[in-house]
C-alpha positions as CSV (number, residue, x, y, z in Angstrom):
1,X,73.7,96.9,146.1
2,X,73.9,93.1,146.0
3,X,77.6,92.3,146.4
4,X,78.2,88.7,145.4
5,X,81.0,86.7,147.2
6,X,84.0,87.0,146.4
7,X,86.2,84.5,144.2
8,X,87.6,82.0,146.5
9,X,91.0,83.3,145.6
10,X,90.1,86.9,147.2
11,X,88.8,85.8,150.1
12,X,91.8,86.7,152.5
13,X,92.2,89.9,151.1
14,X,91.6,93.1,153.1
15,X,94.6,95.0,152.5
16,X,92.3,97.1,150.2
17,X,89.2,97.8,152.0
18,X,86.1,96.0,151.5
19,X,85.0,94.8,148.2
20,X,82.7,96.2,146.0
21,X,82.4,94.6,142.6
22,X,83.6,91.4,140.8
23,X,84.7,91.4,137.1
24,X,85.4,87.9,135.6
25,X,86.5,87.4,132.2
26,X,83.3,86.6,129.7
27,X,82.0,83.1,129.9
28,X,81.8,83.4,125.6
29,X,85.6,84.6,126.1
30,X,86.3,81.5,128.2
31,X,85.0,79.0,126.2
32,X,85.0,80.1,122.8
33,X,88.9,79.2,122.8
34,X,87.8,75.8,124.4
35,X,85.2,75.3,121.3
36,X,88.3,75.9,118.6
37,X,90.9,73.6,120.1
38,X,88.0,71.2,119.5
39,X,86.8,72.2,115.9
40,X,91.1,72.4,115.0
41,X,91.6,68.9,116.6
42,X,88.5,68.0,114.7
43,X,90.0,69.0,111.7
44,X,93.5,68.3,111.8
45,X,92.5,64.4,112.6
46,X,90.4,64.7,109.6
47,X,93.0,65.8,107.3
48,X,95.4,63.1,108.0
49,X,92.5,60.4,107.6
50,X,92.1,61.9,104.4
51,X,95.2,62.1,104.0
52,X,95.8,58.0,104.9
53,X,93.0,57.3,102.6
54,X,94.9,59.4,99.8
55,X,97.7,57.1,100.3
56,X,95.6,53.8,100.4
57,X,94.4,54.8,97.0
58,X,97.8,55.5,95.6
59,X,99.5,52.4,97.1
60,X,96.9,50.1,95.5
61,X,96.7,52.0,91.9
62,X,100.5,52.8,91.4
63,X,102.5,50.8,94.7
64,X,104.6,52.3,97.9
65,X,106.5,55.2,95.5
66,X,103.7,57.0,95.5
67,X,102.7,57.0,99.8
68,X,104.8,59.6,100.9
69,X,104.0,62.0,97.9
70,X,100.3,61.8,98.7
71,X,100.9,62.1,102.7
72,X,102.7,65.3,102.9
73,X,100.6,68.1,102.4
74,X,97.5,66.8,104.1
75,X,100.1,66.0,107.3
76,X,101.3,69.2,106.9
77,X,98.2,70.6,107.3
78,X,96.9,68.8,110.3
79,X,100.3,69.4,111.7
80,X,99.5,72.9,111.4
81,X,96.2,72.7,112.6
82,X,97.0,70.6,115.5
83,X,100.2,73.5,116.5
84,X,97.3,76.0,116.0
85,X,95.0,73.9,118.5
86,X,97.5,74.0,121.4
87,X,98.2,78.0,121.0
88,X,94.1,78.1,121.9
89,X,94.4,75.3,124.5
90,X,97.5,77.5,126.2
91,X,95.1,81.1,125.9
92,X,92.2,78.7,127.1
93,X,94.1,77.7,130.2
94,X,95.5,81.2,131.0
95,X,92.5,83.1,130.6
96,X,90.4,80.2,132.4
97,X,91.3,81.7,135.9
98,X,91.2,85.7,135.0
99,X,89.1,88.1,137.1
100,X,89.2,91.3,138.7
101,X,88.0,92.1,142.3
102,X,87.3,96.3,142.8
103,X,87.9,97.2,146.5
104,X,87.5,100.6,148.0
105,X,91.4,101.5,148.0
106,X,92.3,99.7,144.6
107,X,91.6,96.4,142.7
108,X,93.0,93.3,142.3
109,X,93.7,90.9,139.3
110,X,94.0,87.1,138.8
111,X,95.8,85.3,136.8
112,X,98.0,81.7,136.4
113,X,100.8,83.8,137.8
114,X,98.8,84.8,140.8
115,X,97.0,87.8,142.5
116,X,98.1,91.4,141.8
117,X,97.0,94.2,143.9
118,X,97.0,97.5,142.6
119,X,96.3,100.4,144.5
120,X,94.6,103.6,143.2
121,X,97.7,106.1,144.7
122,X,100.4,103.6,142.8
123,X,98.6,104.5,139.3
124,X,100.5,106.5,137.2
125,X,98.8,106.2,133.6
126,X,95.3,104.9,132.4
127,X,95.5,105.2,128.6
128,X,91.8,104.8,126.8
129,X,91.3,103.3,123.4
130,X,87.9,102.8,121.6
131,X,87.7,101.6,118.2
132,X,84.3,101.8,116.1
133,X,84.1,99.8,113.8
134,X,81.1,100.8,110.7
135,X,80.4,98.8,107.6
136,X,78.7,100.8,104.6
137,X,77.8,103.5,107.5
138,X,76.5,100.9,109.9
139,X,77.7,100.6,113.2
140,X,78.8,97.2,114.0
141,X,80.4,97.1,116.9
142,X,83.1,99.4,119.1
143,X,86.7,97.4,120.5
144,X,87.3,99.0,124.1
145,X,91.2,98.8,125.3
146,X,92.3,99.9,128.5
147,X,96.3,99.9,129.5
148,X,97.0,100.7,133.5
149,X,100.6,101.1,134.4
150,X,101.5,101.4,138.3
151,X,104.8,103.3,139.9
152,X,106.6,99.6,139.7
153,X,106.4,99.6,136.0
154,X,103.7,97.0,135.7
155,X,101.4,97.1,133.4
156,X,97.7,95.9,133.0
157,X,95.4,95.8,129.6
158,X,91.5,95.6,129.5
159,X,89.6,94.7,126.8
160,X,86.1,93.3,125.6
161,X,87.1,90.0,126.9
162,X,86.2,91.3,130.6
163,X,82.5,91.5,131.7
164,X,81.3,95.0,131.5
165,X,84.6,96.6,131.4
166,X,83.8,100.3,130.2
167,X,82.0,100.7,133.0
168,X,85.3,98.6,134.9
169,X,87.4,101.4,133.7
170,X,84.9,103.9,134.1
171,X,85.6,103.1,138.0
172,X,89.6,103.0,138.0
173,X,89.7,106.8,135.9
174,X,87.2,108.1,138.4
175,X,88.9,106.5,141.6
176,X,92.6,107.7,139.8
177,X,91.8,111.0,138.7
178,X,92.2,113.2,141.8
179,X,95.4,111.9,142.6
180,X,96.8,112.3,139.6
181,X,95.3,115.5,139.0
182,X,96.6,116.9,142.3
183,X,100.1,115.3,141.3
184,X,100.0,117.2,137.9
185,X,98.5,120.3,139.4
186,X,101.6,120.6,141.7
187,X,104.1,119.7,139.3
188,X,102.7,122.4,136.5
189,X,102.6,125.6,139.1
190,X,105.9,124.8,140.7
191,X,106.8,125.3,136.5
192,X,107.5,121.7,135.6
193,X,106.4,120.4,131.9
194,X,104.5,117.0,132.2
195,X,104.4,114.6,129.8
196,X,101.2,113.3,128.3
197,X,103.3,110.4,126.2
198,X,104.0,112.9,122.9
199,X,102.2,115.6,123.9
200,X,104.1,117.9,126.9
201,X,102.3,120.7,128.8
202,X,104.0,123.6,130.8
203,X,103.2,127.6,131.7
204,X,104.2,128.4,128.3
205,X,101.8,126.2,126.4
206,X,101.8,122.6,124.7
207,X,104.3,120.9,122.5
208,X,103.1,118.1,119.9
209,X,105.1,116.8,117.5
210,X,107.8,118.9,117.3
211,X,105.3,122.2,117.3
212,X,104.8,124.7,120.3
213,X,101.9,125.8,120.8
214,X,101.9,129.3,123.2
215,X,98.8,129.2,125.1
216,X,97.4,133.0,124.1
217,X,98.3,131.2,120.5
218,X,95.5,128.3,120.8
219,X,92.0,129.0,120.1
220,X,90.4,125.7,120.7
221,X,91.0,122.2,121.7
222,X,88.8,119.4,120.2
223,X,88.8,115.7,120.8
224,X,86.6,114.0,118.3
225,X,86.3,110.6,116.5
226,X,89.5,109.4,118.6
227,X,91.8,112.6,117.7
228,X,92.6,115.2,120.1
229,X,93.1,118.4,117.8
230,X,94.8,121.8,118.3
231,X,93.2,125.0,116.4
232,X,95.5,128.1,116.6
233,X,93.9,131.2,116.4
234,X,95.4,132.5,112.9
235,X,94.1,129.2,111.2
236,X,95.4,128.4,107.8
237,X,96.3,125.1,106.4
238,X,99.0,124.0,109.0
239,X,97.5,126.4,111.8
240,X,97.2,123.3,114.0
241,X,97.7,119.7,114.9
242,X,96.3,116.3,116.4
243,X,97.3,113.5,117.7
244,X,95.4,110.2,118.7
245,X,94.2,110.0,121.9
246,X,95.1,106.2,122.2
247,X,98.7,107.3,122.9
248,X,97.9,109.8,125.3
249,X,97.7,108.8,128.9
250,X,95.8,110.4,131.7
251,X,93.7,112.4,129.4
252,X,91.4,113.4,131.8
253,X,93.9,115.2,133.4
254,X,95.5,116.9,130.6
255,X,92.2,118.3,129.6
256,X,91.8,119.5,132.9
257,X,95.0,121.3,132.5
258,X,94.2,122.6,129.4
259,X,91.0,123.8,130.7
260,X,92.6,126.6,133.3
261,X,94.2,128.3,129.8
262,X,91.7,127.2,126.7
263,X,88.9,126.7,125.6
264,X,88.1,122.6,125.3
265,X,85.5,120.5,123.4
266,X,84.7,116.8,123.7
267,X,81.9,115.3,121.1
């Protein structure tokens, strides 16, 4: 595999084995915020010159009484537009510099604040979001969300804005996945529950909102259309529950868990 060189900003950095592959933020991401702090400039300059002309027309039909009455909603307005322009100049500037590096023993990320390394044993939960969005059936697009939090409490989100970042996160959950599948594997046989964010697992079974579930109790485990479900094996109207996967972390390894005692599908 081609590995391109590494951003300047990376170059001294070997704490994390050799690198492998480089993930900048899009160039459309980059400069589309670039593009509106133009077109709201743009704008706001032209509402207050329509404005001024406005109150040209008014001072020379009626006098000065009527300036200030016909300036005040078009400032307004380019006063807003300009505030807006500088909130896009400020994500413009702080995305400008964003990229991530993947090394062999973790990855690092860029930002104005600096360089952050983050190592694949100091990951404790990789939650996974995917949105689809369909209009009148048709599939129009999917928004991909990835939040990373390390033992330190920090906390990372990916998103569409990042070059090829399913496949970025992809990576991360297959380089995290061992460790913290042999850290949950330990914890559950020395009889410890572990917590999945609502949804806790233990040698007696699973408990989701409020409901225990006994393991001899569950007939199948689904996770479909962004849901992770629960279908007991006497049925009936309230004979299970579900619960978005969005708020679950480490799913992998919870259905990995789940696996040793029931039966699991993924569609």
């Amino acid at each position: 595999m081609n590995i391109p060189r590494p951003p300047e900003a990376f170059s001294s950095q070997s704490r994390l084995g050799g690198s492998i592959e480089t993930y900048p933020l899009r160039k459309g991401r980059r400069w589309a915020s670039l593009v509106m702090v133009l077109v709201l400039l743009a704008g706001s300059a032209s509402v207050k010159a329509y404005g001024l002309y406005l109150a040209y027309l008014g001072w020379k039909r009626y006098g000065a009484a009527v300036v200030g009455e016909a300036l005040f909603w078009p400032l307004v307005v380019a006063a807003g537009l300009f505030l807006l322009s500088l909130i896009f100049a400020g994500s413009a500037y702080a995305n400008w510099v964003k990229v991530i590096l993947l090394y062999r023993d973790g990855f690092a990320y860029k930002d104005r604040r600096g360089l952050h390394l983050w190592r694949w044993r100091d990951v404790t939960a990789l939650r996974m979001a995917a949105i689809r969005h369909d209009v009148f059936g048709i599939h129009t697009g999917t928004i991909h969300t990835y939040t990373i939090e390390n033992r330190n409490g920090n906390r990372l989100v990916l998103n569409d804005g990042f070059s090829r970042v399913e496949e970025l996160a992809q990576v991360i959950e297959e380089k995290t996945f061992p460790i913290l599948f042999e850290q949950a594997a330990q914890q559950y046989n020395a009889g410890q529950t572990l917590t999945f964010g609502p949804l806790w697992v233990d040698k007696a079974g699973i408990q989701i909102s409020g409901k225990n579930y006994a393991w001899d109790e569950i007939q199948l485990v689904t996770v479909q259309r962004g849901y992770l479900r629960i279908a007991r094996k006497d049925g009936g109207l309230f004979g299970g529950a579900k619960i978005a996967v969005a708020g679950i972390p480490n799913l992998r390894v919870l259905l990995s868990i789940i696996r040793q005692m029931a039966s699991v599908k993924i569609e």
